[in-house]
C-alpha positions, 0 to 999 in steps of 0.5 A: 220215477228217477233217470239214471241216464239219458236213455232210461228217459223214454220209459220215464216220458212214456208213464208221464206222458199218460199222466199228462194225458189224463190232466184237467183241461184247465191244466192241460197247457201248463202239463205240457209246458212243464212236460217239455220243459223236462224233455229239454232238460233231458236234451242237455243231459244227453249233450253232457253225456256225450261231451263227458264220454269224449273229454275228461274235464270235469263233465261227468260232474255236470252230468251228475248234476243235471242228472239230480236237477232232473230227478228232482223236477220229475219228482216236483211234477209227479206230486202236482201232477197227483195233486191235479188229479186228486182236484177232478 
């Protein structure tokens, strides 16, 4: 799964979400650390988003930079995630 933008987010929350949801209880907390830790990267994105929309200085790089840092880490927690569920 991959964002584009900030608003594609909650298609993406909601599928990680049920992942999430159907983690070991040992893992659990570190899911949902890892999980929020994504949402609040997902609250600068949509800053970013907003200051480039506005200004012409360089902020759509930031958000375009951001927006591969996100992806990456969605994807990073998508294969633990996997990987968790493939120990049960």
């Amino acid at each position: 799964m991959k964002v584009t933008n900030s608003l594609q987010w909650s298609e993406v929350e909601a599928e990680l979400n049920k992942q999430v949801r159907s983690t070991p209880p040992k893992f659990a907390m570190d899911a949902q650390k890892m999980f929020n830790n994504l949402r609040a990267m997902i609250t600068k994105l949509s800053k970013l988003e907003m200051e480039a929309r506005t200004s012409s200085s360089g902020s759509k790089r930031r958000v375009n930079e951001q927006l591969e840092l996100i992806n990456i880490e969605i994807e990073s927690f998508e294969q633990w995630l996997m990987m968790l569920l493939l120990m049960k």
